[in-house]
Z-matrix of the N, CA and C atoms (Angstrom, degrees):
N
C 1 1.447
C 2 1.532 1 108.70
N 3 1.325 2 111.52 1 152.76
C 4 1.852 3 116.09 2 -158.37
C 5 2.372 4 83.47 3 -85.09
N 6 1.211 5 86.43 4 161.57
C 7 1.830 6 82.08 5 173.51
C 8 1.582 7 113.32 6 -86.85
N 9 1.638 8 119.15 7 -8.69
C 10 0.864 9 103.35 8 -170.96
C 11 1.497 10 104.03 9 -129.78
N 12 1.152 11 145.14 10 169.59
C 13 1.499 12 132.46 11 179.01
C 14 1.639 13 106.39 12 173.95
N 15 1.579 14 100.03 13 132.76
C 16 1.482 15 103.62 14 162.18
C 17 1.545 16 145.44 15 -96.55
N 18 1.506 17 93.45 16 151.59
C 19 1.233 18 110.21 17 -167.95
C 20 1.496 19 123.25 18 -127.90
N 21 1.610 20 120.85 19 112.03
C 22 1.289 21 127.12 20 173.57
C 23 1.320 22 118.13 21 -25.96
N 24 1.603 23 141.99 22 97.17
C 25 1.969 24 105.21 23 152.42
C 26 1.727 25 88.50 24 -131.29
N 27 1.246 26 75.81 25 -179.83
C 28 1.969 27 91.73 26 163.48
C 29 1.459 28 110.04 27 52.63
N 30 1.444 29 127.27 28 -7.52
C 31 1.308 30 120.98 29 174.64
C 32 1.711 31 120.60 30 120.95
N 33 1.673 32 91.04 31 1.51
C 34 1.596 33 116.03 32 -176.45
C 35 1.221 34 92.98 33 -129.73
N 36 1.604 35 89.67 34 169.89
C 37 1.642 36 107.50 35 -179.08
C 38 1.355 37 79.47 36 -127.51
N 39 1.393 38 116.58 37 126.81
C 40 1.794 39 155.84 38 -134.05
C 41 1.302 40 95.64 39 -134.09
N 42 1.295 41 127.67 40 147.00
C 43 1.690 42 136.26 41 160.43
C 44 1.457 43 105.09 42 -119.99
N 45 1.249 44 108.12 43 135.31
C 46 1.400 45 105.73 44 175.35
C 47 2.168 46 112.71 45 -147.06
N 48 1.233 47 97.64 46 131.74
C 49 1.569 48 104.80 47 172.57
C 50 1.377 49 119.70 48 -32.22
N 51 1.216 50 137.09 49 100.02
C 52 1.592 51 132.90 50 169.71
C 53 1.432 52 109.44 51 -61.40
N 54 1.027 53 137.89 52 -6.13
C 55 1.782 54 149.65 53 179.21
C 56 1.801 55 98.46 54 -78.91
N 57 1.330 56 117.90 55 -34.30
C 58 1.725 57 128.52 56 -157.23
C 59 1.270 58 108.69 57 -118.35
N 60 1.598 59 130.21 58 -27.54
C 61 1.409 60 163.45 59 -155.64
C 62 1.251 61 144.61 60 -116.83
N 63 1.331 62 122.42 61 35.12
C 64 1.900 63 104.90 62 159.08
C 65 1.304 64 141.27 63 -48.38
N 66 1.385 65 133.17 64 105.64
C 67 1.279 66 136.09 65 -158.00
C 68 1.615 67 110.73 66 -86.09
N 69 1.589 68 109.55 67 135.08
C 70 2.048 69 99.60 68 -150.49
C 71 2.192 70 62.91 69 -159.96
N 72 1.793 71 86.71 70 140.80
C 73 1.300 72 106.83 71 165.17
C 74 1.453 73 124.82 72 -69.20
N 75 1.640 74 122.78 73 109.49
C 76 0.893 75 98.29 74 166.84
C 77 2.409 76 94.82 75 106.55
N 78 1.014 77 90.97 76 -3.32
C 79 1.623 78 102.49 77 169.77
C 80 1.417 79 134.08 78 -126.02
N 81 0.712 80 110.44 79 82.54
C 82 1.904 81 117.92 80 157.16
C 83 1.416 82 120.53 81 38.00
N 84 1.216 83 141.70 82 99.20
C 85 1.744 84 128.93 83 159.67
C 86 0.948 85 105.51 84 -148.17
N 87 1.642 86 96.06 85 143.95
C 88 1.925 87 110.62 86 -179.76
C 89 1.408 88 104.61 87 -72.31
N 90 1.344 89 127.72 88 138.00
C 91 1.563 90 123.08 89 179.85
C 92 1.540 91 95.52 90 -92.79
N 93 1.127 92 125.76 91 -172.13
C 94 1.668 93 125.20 92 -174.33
C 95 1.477 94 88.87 93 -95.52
N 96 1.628 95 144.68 94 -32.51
C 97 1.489 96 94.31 95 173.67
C 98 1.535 97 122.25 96 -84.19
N 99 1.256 98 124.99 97 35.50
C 100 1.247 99 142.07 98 152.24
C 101 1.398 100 112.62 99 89.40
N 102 1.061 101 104.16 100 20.00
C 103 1.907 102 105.80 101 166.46
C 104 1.679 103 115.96 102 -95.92
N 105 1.374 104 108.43 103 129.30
C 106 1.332 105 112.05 104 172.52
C 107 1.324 106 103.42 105 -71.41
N 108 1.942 107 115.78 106 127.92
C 109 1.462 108 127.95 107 165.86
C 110 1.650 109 108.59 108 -125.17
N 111 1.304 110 101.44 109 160.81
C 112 1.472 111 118.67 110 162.49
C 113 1.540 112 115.45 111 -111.69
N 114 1.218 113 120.72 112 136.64
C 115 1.051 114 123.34 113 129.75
C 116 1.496 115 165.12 114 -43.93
N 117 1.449 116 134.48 115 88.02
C 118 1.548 117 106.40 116 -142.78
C 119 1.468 118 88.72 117 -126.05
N 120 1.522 119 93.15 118 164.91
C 121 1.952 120 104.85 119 -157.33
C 122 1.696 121 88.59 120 -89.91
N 123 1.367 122 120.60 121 -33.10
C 124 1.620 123 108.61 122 178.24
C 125 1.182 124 138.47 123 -53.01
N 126 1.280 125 99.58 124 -31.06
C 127 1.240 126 125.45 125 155.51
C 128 1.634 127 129.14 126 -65.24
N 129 1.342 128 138.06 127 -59.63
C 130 1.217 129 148.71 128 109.83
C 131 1.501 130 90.16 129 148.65
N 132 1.661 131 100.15 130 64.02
C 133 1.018 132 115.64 131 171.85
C 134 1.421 133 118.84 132 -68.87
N 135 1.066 134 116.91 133 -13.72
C 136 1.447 135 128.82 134 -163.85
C 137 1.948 136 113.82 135 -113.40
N 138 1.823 137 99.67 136 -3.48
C 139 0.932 138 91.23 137 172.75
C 140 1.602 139 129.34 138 -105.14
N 141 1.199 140 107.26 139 121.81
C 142 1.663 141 102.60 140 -165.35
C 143 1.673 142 117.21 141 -50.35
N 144 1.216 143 111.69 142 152.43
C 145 1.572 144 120.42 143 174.58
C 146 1.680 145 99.23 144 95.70
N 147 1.293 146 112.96 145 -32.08
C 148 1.978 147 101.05 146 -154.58
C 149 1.979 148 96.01 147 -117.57
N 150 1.320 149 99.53 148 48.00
C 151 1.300 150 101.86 149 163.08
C 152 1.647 151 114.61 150 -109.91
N 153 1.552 152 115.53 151 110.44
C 154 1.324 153 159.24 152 179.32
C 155 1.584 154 124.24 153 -65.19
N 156 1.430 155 106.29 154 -52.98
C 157 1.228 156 118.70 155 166.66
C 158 1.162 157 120.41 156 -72.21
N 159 1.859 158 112.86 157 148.90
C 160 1.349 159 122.03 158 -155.82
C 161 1.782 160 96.55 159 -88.80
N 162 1.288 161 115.03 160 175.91
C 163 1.153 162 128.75 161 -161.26
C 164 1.452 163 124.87 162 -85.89
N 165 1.268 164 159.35 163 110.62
C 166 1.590 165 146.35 164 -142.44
C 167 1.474 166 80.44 165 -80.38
N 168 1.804 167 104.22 166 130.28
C 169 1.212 168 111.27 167 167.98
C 170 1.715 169 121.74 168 -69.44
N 171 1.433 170 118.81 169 -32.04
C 172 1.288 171 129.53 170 -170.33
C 173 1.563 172 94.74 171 -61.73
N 174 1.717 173 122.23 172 -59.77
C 175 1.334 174 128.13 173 -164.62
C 176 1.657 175 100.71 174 -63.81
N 177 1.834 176 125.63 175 -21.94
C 178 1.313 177 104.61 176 166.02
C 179 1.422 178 126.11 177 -61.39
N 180 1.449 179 103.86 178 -53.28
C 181 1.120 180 110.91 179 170.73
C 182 1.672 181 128.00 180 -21.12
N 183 1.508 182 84.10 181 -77.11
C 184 1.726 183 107.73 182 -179.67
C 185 1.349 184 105.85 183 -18.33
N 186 1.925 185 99.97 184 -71.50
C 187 1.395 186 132.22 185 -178.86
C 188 1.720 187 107.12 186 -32.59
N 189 1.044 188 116.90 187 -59.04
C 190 1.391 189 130.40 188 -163.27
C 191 1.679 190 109.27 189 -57.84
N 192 2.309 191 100.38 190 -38.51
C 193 1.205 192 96.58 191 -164.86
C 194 1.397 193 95.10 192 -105.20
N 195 1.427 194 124.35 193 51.63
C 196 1.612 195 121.47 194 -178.93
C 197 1.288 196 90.56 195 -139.42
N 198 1.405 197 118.16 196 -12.31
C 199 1.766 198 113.51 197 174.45
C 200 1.531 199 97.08 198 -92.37
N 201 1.731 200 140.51 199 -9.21
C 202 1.301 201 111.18 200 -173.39
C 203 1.206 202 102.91 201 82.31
N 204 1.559 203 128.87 202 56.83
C 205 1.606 204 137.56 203 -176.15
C 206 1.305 205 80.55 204 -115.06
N 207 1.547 206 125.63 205 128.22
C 208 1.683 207 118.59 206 165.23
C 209 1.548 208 102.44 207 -66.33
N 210 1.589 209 104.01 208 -178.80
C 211 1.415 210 141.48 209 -171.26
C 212 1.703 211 92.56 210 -50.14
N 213 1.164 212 95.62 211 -77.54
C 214 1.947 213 99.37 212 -168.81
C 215 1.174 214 131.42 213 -55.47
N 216 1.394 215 119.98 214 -9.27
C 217 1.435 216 153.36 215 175.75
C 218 1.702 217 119.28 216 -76.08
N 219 1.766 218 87.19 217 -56.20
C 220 1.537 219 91.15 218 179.76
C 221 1.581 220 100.14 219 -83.19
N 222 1.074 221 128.92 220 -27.84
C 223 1.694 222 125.17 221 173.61
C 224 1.519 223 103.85 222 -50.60
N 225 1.765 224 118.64 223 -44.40
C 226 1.613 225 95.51 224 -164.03
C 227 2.142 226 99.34 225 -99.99
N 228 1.428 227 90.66 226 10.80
C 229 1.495 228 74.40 227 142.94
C 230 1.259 229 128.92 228 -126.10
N 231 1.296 230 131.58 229 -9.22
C 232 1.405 231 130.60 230 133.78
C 233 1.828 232 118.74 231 -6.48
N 234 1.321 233 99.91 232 -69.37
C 235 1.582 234 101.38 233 179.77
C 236 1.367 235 121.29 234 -79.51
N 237 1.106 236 129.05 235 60.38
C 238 1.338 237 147.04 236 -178.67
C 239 1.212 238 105.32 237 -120.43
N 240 1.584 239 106.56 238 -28.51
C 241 1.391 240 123.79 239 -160.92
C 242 1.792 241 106.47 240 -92.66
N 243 0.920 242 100.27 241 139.80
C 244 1.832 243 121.13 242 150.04
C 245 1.427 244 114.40 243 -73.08
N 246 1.566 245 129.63 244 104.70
C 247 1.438 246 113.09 245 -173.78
C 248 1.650 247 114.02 246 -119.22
N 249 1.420 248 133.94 247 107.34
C 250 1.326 249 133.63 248 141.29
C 251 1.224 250 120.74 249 -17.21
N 252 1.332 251 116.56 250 148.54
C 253 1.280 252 97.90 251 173.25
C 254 2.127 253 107.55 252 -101.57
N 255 1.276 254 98.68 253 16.64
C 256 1.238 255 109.59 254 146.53
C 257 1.541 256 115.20 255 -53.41
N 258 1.550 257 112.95 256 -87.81
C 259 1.220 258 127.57 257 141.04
C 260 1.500 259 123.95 258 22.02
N 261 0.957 260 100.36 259 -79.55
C 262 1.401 261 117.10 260 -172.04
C 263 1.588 262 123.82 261 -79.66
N 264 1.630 263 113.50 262 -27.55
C 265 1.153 264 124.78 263 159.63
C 266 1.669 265 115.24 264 -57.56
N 267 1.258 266 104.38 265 -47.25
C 268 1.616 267 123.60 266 -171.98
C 269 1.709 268 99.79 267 -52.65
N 270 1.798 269 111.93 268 -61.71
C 271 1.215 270 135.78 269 165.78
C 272 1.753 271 116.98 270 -23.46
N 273 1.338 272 97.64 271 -58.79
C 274 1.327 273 108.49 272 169.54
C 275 1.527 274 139.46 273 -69.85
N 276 1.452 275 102.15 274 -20.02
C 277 1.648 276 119.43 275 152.48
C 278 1.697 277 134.60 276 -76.48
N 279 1.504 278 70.04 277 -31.03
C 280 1.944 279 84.12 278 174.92
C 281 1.510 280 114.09 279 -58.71
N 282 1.958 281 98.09 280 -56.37
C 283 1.356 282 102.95 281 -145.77
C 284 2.193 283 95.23 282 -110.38
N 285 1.630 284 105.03 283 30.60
C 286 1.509 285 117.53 284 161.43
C 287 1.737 286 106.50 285 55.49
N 288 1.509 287 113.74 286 36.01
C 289 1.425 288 117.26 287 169.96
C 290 1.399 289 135.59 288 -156.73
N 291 0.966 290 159.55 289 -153.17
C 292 1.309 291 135.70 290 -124.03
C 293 1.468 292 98.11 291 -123.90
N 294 1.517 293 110.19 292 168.14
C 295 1.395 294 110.90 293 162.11
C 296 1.531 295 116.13 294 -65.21
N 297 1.204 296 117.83 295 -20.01
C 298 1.535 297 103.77 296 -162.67
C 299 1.631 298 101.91 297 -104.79
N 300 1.408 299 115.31 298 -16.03
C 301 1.516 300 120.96 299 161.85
C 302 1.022 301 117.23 300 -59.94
N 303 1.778 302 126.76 301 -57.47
C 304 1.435 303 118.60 302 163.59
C 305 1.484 304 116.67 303 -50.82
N 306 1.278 305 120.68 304 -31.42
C 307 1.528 306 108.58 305 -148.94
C 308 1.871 307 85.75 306 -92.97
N 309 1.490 308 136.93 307 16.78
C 310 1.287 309 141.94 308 148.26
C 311 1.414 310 121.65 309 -101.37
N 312 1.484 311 105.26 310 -34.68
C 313 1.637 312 106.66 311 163.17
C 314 1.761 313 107.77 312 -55.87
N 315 1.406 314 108.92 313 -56.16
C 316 1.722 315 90.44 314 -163.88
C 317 1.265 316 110.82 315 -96.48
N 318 1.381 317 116.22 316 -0.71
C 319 1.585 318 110.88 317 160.01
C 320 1.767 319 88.66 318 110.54
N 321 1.175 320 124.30 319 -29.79
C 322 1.750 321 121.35 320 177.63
C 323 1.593 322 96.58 321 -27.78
N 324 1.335 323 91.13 322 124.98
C 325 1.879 324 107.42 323 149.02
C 326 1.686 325 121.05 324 -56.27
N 327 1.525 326 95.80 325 -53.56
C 328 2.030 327 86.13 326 -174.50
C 329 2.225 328 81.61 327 -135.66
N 330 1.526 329 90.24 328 148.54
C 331 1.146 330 94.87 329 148.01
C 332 1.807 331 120.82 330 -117.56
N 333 1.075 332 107.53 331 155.45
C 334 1.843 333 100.69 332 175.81
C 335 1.521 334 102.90 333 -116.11
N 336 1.083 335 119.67 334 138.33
C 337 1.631 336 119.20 335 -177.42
C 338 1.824 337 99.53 336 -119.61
């Protein structure tokens, strides 16, 4: 099994550690950009192929920088993204650096913390 893998909840498609993580309908897991989600079967979050919702940009990120994606790499996928400065705060906890590092990684003009 891969260590890392995604998973639909809350309206995103979530990445989460299989080392920290069993995925069960209807139960709790921190995704790597650090929001607790659920999964729910009404939704059919759990059913493969018919996931709809777009992807949590923070948990790409993460993802990207837990595979060993260099600097310039994760920047041009960074800007793919639409970023809050929700977003971007989150970004900056994940990946242990500054507001003004993210706000050059994803290309943001201002961040607000």
């Amino acid at each position: 099994m891969h260590r890392y893998l995604w998973q639909q909840a809350d309206g995103k498609r979530h990445v989460y550690d299989t080392t920290r993580h069993r995925i069960q309908a209807e139960h709790s897991f921190t995704a790597l950009c650090g929001e607790t989600v659920i999964p729910r079967t009404e939704r059919g979050d759990l059913t493969a192929g018919l996931w709809f919702d777009g992807e949590c940009p923070v948990c790409t990120i993460a993802l990207a920088k837990a595979l060993g994606w260099p600097m310039r790499e994760l920047a041009d996928l960074a800007h793919r993204f639409t970023w809050s400065p929700e977003l971007l705060a989150r970004l900056a906890e994940i990946l242990h650096c500054t507001s003004g590092e993210v706000a050059e990684l994803t290309g943001a003009r201002t961040v607000d913390t």
